[in-house]
Each structure stands twice: as C-alpha cells, then as structure tokens.
C-alpha positions in Angstrom: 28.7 9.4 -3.6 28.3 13.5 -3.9 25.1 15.0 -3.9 23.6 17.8 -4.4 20.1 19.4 -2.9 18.2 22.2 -5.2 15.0 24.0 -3.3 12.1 25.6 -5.9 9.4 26.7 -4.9 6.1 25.9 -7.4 3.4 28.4 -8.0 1.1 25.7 -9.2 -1.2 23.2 -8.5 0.6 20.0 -7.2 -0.6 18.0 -10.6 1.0 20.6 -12.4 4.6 20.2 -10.8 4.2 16.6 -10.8 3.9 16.2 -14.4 6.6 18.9 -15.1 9.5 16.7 -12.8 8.2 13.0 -13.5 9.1 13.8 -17.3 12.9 14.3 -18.3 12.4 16.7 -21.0 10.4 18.9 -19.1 12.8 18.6 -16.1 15.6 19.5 -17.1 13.7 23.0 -18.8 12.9 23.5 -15.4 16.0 23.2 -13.5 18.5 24.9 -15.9 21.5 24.9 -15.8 21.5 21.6 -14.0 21.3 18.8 -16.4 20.0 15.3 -15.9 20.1 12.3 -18.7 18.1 9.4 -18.7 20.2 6.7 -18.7 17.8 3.6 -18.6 14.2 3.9 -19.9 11.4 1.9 -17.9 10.0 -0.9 -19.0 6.9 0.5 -20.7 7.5 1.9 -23.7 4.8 4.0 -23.9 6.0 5.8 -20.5 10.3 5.9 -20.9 10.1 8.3 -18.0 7.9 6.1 -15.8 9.1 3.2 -12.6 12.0 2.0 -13.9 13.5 4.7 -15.7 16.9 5.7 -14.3 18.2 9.5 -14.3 21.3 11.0 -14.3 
C-alpha cells in the first residue's frame, strides 16, 4: 500500500480543526490540491461523514 504524510499546522482552537477534517467537504477545501472521496457513508444518515464512513 503507498502512503502519503501531509503536516499543517492549525491556527485555531482544536474544536475548530476537528470539525473542519471530520467533514469531507470541508476537508478536502482545506487540503487542496489533495483530493479525498468518500466512498462509503456511515451508518447514520444524518452524520455520512461520521464512524463508519470510509475516505479515499
């Protein structure tokens, strides 16, 4: 399997960066270019991003 590590440093409170990676939308804003497509939705439909949810 290849990987690949990005480093980004957050000037905000840890909530803040926390909500901006745990969503997909918001995470892939943030690391541009790098894109990253949710492949499998968790199983609560009112959270597609939450446990579960499978990114790639």
């Amino acid at each position: 399997m290849n990987s690949i590590q990005v480093k980004k440093e957050f000037n905000a409170p840890i909530e803040q960066v926390f909500d901006l990676l745990s969503k997909h939308a918001t995470y892939n804003v943030t690391f541009a270019p790098i894109q990253v497509e949710r492949v499998k939705d968790s199983s609560d439909p009112e959270r597609p991003d939450g446990v579960g949810a499978v990114r790639r």
